[in-house]
C-alpha positions as CSV (number, residue, x, y, z in Angstrom):
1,X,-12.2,-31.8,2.3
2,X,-12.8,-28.7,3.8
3,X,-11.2,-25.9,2.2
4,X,-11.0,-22.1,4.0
5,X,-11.2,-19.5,1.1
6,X,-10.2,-15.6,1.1
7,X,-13.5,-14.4,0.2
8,X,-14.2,-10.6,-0.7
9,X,-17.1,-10.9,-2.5
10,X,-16.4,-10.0,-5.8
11,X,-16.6,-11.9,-9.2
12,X,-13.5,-14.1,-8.8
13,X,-14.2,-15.2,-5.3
14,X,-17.9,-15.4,-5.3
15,X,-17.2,-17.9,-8.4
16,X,-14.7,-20.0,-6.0
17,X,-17.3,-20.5,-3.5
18,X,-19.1,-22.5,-6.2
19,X,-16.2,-24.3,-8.5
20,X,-14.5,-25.5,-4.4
21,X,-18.0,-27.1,-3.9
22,X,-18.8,-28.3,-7.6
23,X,-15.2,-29.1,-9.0
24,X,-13.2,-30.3,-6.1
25,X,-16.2,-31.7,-3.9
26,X,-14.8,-29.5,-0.9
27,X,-16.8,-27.9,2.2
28,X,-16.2,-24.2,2.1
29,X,-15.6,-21.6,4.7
30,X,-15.2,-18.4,4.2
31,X,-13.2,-15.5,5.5
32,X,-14.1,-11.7,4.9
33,X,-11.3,-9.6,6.5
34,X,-12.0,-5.9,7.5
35,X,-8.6,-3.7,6.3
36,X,-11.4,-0.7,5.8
37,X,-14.7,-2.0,4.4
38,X,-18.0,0.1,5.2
39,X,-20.4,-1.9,7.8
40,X,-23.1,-2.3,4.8
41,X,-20.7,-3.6,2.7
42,X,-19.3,-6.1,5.0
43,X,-22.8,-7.0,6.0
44,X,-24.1,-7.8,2.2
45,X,-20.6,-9.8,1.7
46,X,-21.4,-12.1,5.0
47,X,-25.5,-12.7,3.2
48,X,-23.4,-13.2,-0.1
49,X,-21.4,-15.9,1.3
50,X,-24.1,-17.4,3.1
51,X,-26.5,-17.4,0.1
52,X,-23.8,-19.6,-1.8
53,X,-24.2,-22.3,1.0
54,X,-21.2,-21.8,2.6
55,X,-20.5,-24.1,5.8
56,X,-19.9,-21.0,7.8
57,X,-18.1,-17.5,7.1
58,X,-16.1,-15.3,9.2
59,X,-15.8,-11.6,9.4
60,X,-12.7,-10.6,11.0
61,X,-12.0,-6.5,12.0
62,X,-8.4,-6.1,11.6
63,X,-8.6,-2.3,10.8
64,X,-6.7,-1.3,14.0
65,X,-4.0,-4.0,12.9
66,X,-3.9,-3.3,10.0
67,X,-3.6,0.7,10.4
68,X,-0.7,0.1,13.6
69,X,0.9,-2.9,12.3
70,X,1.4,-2.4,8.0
71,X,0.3,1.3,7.2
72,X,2.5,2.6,10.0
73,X,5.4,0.4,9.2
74,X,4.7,1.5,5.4
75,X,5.1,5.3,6.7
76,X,8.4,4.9,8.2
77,X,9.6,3.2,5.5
78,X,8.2,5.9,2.6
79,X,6.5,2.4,1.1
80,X,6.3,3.0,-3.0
81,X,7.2,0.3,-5.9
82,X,7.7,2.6,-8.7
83,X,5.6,5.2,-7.8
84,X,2.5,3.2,-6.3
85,X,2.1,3.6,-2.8
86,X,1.7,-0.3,-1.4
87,X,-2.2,-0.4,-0.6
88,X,-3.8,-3.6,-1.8
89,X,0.4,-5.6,-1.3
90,X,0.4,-4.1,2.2
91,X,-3.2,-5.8,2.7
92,X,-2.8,-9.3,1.8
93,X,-0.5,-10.6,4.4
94,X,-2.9,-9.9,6.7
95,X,-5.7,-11.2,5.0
96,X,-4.1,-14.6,4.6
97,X,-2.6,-14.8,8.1
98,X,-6.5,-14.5,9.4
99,X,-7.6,-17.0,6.5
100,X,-4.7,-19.6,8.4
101,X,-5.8,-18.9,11.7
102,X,-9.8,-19.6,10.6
103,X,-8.0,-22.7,9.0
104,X,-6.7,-23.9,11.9
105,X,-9.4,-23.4,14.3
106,X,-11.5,-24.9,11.7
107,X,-9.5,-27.6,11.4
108,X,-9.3,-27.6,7.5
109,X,-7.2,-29.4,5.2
110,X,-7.2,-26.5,2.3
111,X,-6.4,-22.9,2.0
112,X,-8.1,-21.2,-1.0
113,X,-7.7,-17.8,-3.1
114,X,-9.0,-16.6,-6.3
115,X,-6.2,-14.7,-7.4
116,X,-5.8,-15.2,-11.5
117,X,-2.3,-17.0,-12.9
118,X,-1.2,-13.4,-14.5
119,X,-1.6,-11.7,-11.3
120,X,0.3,-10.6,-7.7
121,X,-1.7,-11.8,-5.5
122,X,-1.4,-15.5,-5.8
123,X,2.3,-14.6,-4.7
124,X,1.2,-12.6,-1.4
125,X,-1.2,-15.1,-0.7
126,X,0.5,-18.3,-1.3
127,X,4.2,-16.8,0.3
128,X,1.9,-16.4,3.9
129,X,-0.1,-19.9,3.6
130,X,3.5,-21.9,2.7
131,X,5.1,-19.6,5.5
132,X,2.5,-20.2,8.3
133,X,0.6,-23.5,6.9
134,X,3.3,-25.6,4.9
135,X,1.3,-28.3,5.9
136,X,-2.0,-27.9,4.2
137,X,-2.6,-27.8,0.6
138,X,-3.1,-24.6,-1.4
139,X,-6.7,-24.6,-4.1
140,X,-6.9,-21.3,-6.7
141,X,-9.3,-21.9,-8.6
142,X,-9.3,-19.5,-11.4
143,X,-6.0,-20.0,-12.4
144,X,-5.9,-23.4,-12.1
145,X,-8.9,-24.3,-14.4
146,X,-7.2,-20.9,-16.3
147,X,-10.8,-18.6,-16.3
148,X,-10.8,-15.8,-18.1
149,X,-12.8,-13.0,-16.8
150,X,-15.1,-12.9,-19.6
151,X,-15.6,-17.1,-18.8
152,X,-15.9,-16.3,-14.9
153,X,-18.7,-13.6,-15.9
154,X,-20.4,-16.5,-17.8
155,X,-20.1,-19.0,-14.8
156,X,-21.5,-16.6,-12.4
157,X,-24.8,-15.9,-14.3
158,X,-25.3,-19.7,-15.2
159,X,-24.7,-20.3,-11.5
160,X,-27.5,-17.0,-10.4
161,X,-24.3,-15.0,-8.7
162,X,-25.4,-11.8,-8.4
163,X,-21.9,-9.8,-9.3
164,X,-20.9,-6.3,-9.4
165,X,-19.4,-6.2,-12.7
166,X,-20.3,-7.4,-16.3
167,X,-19.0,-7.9,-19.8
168,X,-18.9,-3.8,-20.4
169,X,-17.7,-2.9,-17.6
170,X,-15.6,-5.5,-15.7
171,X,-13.6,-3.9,-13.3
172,X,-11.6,-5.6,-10.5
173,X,-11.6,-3.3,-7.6
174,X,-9.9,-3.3,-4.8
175,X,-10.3,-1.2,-1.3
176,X,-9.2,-1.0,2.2
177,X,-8.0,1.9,4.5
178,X,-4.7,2.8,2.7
179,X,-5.7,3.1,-0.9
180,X,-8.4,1.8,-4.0
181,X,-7.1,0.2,-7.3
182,X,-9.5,-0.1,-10.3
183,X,-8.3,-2.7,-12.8
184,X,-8.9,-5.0,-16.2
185,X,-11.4,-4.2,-18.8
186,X,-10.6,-1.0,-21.3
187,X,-8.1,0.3,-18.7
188,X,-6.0,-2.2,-20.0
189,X,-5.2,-0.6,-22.7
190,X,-2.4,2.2,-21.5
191,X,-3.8,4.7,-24.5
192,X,-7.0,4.5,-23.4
193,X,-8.0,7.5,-21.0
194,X,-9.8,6.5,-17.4
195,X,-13.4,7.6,-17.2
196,X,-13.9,9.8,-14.2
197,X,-16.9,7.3,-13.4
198,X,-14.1,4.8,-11.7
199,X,-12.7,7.0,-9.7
200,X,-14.5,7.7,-5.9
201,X,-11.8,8.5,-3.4
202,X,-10.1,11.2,-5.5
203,X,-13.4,13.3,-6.9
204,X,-12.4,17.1,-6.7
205,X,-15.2,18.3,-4.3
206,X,-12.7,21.5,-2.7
207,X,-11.2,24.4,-4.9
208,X,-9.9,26.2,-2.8
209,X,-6.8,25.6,-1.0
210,X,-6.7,24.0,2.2
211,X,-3.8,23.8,5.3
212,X,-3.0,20.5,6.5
213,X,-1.1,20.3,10.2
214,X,0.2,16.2,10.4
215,X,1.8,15.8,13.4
216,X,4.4,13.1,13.9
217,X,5.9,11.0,17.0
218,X,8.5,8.2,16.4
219,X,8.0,8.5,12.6
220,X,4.0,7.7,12.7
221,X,1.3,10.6,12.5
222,X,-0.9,10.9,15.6
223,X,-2.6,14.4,15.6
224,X,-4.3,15.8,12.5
225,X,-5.4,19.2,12.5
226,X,-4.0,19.4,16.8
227,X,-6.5,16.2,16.6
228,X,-5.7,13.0,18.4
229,X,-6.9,10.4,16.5
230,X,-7.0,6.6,16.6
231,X,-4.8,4.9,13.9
232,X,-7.4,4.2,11.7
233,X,-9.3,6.7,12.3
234,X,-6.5,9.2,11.6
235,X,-6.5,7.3,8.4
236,X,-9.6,7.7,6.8
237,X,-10.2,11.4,7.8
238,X,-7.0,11.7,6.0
239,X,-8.4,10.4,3.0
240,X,-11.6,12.2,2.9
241,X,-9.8,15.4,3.4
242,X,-6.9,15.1,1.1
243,X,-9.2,13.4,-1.4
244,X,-11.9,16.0,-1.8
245,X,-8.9,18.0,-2.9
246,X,-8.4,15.2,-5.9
247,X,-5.1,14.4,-4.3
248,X,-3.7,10.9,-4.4
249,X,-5.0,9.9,-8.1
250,X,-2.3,7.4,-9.8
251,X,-2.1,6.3,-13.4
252,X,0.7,4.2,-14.4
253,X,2.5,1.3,-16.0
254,X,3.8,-1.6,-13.3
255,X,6.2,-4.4,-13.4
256,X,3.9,-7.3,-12.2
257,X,6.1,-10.0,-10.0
258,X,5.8,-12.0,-13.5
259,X,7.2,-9.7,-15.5
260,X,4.5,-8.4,-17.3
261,X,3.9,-4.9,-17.9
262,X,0.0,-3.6,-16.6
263,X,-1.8,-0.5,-16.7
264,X,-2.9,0.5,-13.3
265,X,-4.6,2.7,-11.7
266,X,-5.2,4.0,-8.0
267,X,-6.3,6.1,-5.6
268,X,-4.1,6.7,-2.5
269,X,-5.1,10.1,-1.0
270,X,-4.1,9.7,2.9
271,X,-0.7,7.8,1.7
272,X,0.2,11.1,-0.6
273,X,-0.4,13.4,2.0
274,X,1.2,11.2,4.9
275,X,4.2,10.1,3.3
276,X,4.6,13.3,1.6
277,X,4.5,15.1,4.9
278,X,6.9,12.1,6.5
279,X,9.8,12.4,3.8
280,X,9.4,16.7,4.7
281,X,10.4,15.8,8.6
282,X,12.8,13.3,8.4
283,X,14.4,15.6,5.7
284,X,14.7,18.0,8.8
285,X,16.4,15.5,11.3
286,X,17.9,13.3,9.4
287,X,21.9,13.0,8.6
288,X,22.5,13.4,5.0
289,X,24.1,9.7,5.1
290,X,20.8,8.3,7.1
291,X,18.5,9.5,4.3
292,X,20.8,7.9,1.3
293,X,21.0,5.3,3.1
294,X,17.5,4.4,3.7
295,X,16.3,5.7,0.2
296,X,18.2,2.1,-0.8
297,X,16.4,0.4,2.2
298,X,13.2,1.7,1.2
299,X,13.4,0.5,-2.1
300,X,14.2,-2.9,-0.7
301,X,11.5,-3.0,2.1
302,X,9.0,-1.7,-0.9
303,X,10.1,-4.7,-3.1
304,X,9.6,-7.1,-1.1
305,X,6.2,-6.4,0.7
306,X,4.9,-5.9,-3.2
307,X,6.2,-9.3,-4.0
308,X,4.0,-10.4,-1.0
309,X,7.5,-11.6,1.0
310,X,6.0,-10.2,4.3
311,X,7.3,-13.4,6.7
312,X,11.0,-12.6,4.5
313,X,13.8,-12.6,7.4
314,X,15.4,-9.5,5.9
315,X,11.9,-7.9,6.2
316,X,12.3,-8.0,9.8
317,X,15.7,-6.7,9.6
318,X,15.5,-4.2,7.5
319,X,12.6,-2.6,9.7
320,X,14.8,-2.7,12.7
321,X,17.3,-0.1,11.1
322,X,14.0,1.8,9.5
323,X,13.0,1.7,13.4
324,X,16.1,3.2,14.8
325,X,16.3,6.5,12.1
326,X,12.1,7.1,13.6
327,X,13.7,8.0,16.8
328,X,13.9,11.2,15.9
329,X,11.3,11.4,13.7
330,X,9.1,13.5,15.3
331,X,7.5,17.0,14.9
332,X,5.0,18.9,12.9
333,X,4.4,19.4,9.2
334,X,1.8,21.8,7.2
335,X,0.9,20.9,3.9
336,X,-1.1,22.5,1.2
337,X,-4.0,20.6,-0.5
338,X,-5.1,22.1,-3.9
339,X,-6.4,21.3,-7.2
340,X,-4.7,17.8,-6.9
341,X,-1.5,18.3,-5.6
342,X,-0.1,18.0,-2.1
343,X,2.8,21.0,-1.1
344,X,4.4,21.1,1.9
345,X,4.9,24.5,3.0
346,X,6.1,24.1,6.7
347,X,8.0,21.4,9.2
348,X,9.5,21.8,12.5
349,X,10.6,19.2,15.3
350,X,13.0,19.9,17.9
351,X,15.4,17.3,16.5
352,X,15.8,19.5,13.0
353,X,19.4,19.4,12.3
354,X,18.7,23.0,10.8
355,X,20.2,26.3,12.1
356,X,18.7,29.5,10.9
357,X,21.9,31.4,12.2
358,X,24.3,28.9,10.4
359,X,22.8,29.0,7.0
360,X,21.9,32.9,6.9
361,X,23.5,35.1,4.7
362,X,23.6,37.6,7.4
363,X,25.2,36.1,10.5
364,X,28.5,35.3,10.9
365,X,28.6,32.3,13.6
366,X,29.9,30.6,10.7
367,X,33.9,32.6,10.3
368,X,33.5,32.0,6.2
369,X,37.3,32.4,5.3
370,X,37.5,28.8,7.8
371,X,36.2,27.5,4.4
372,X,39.1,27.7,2.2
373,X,41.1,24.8,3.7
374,X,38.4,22.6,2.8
375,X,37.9,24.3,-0.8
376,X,41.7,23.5,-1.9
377,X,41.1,19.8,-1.2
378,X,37.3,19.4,-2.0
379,X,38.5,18.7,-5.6
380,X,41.9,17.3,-5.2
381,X,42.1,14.1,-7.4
382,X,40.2,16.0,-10.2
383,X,42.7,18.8,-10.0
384,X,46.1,16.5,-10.4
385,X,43.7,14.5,-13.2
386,X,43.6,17.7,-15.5
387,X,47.2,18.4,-14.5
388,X,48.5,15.1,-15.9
389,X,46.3,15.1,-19.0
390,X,48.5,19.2,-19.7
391,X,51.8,17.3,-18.9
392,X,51.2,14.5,-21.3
């Protein structure tokens, strides 16, 4: 059987490779996708695979995709589940929808993943292989002969994996363009305080502060700094500059798809100052009633790409009304960087629904006795409420 596994060359995949060829007797391929890797990382992945006597491996660049097709949507849509900007949910749709298009080409029977039984992203992969691939049958590995990490660890060194954690320090890290999570070993523990050592995007390196100009058109940035940049591009010189500030450093406590509780932690530093800067303009052009409106939508949208239902129907849907409010959405935003925190201190767009004359104190477009008709019914029912409670 030949089996086509999601490979990023860490611990829990590296380990597949071996336990798809030595437990279930299957030919491997593997499939690296790029969603932001650096060329020397992508290029000791690809020797890893190969050194594992792989049948062949794949390296797909899907940075451009991803940044147009995912990051972008997540921009118009504000994308956060309870404070953590989607990075590594908004990635795995598109890993797996390469890892069935290798699988088909390939003409394999099996789609693999090493995502763990406790975790999220046997949901994102396994809700895109039954979506697109309902046909061919689904191998994970760890979670179905139930590895710890501590067991994997021990599997890899009696195999001769060379892996880039170990029993002290067993991170699971994740990366691509739109944010970094750091995961498992003592950061499990929610009392127990990070080591800066984890942390790489978010490493205050500027202490002064620092003006950021994103400009926006149809609700996606495409100038930073009066710079035209290529999605991706855009991206990661977004990160490095709101990063070396310290900006975009998350610590929290998430509600897993399972219902568990975890600790995690991430770094995010081009989604805090893009989204940040987005929710500033569309404040500035859009209705009162658009913006309460899609807060709810966003919450949905956010939901639902964290719980890995990217081919969802209403996913579609609900981006279609998230895509008609970005009309407008476009203009200029200047934000401050400093000491960790991203401020926006400026926005203009020639949509803004914002009069200087109207909401002065000194002009008088605005006749402001015209406001007393409204004022006797703005509290009506409340009024004959209190009036009924004095007759009784």
């Amino acid at each position: 059987m030949k089996a086509v596994l999601a490979y990023s060359g860490g611990l829990d995949t590296s380990v597949c490779v071996k336990l798809l060829q030595e437990k279930y007797g299957c030919e491997v391929v593997t499939v690296t996708v790029d969603v932001g890797l650096a060329e020397e990382e992508l290029r000791e992945v690809e020797e890893k695979a190969r050194s594992l006597g792989v049948a062949e491996h794949y390296t797909i660049d899907a940075k451009e995709e991803f940044a147009r097709g995912y990051i972008f949507r997540a921009i118009k849509a504000n994308a956060s589940y309870e404070g953590y900007p989607l990075s590594t949910a908004l990635a795995r749709p598109l890993i797996a929808e390469k890892v069935v298009e290798v699988a088909k080409r390939e003409g394999a029977e099996a789609l693999a993943h090493g995502a763990t039984g406790k975790g999220n992203d046997q949901f994102r992969f396994e809700a895109v292989f039954r979506t697109l691939a309902p046909d061919k049958k689904i191998i994970a590995p760890i979670r179905e002969l139930n590895l710890t990490r501590t067991e994997s660890i021990a599997y890899a060194r009696e195999q001769g994996i060379a892996i880039p954690v170990d029993v002290e320090k067993p991170y699971s890290i994740d990366e691509n363009l739109w944010g970094r999570s750091i995961e498992g070993g003592a950061l499990e523990d929610p009392a127990f305080e990070p080591p800066e050592e984890i942390y790489e995007w978010t490493k205050l390196r500027r202490h002064e502060p620092e003006l950021v100009e994103v400009e926006f058109e149809r609700g996606v940035p495409v100038r930073l700094n009066r710079r035209e940049l290529e999605p991706a591009e855009l991206i990661a010189e977004a990160n490095r500059i709101a990063g070396e500030h310290g900006v975009g450093r998350i610590d929290m406590i998430e509600d897993r798809i399972l219902g568990l509780k975890a600790r995690e932690n991430y770094e995010c530093p081009a989604a805090e100052l893009l989204i940040t800067a987005h929710r500033a303009l569309e404040a500035l052009v859009l209705t009162r009633r658009e913006l309460a409106f899609k807060a709810q939508v966003e919450a949905r949208w956010s939901e639902l790409v964290y719980f890995g239902l990217w081919n969802e129907p209403l996913r579609f849907a609900l981006d279609a009304f998230i895509d008609a409010t970005q009309e407008r959405v476009t203009g200029r935003v200047k934000a401050r960087l400093h000491q960790g925190r991203c401020t926006v201190v400026g926005r203009e767009s020639e949509y803004a629904l914002y009069s200087v004359e109207a909401v002065s104190f000194d002009d008088k477009s605005i006749d402001q006795r015209s406001v007393e008709g409204m004022l006797r019914f703005h509290a009506l029912q409340a009024e004959m409420f209190w009036r009924s409670l004095r007759r009784g």
